[in-house]
ZAMAR-512108 format. One line per 5 residues: number of its first residue (from 1); for each residue x, y, z of C-alpha. Coordinates in steps of 0.2 Angstrom, whole numbers, plus 2048, in hexadecimal, padded with zeros to 3 digits. Layout:
BEGIN
NUM = X,Y,Z  ...
end
This chain:
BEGIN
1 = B04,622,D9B  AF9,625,DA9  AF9,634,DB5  AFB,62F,DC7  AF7,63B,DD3
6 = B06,63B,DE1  B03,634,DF2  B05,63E,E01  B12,633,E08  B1B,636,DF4
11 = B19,648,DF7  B1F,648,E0C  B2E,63E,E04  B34,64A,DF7  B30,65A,E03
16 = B3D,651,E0F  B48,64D,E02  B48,65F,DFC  B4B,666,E0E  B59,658,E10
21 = B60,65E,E01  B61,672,E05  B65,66B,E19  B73,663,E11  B79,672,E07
26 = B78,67E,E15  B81,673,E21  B8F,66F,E14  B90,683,E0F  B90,685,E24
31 = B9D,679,E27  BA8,680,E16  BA8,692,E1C  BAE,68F,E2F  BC1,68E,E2A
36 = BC1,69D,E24  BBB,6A9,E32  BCD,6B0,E39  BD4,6AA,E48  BD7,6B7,E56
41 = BE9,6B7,E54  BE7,6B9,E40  BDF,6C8,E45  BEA,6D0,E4D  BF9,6CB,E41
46 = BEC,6D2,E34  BE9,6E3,E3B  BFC,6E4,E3F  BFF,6E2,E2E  BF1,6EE,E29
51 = BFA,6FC,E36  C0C,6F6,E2E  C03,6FA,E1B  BFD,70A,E1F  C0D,710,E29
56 = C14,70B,E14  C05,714,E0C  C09,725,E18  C1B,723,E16  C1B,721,E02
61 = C0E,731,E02  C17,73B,E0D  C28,737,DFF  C1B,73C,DF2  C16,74C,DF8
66 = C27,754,E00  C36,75A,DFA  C46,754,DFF  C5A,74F,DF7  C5D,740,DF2
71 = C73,743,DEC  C77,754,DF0  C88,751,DE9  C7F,74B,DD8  C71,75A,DDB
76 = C63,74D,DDC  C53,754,DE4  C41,74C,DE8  C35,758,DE5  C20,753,DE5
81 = C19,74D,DD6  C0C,75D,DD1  C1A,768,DD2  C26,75B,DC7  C18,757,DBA
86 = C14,76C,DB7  C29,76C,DB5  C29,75F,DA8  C1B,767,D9F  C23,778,D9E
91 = C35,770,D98  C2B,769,D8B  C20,779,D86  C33,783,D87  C3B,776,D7C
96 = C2A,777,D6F  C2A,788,D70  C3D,78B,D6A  C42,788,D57  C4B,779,D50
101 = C5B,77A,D4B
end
């Protein structure tokens, strides 16, 4: 086979056709990503929902970290978790610590 060295109107049709190609691309990527930018309106209904989910967040801390009665009659309490996690380990140590019948 012989070598052929490209002609400059070979070569100005491939550059175009690369630029078409990656034009091409963009304008489909472009066109692909303009559905998803938010609508005003979803916006809004989206930080609502984000004020709605952090009012949840605060609310289920706040039940967390408080103490409160759940049943008095059944001598139900809500205490926070620190404290309930050191009393569970101390029943534990207590019940290790006497013998075994």
């Amino acid at each position: 086979m012989s070598e052929k060295e490209p002609t400059a109107t070979n070569q100005l049709y491939t550059f175009l056709g690369c630029l078409g190609a990656i034009i091409s691309f963009a304008l489909i990527a472009f066109i692909a990503y303009l559905p998803q930018q938010a609508d005003p309106a979803d916006q809004a209904a989206k930080e609502q929902r984000q004020i709605k989910a952090d009012e949840a967040r605060a609310a289920g801390k706040s039940k967390l970290e408080s103490y409160a009665v759940v049943n008095a009659e059944a001598g139900v309490v809500r205490i926070p978790i620190e404290p309930a996690m050191d009393a569970v380990v101390q029943q534990y140590r207590t019940k290790s610590a006497t013998p075994a019948e």
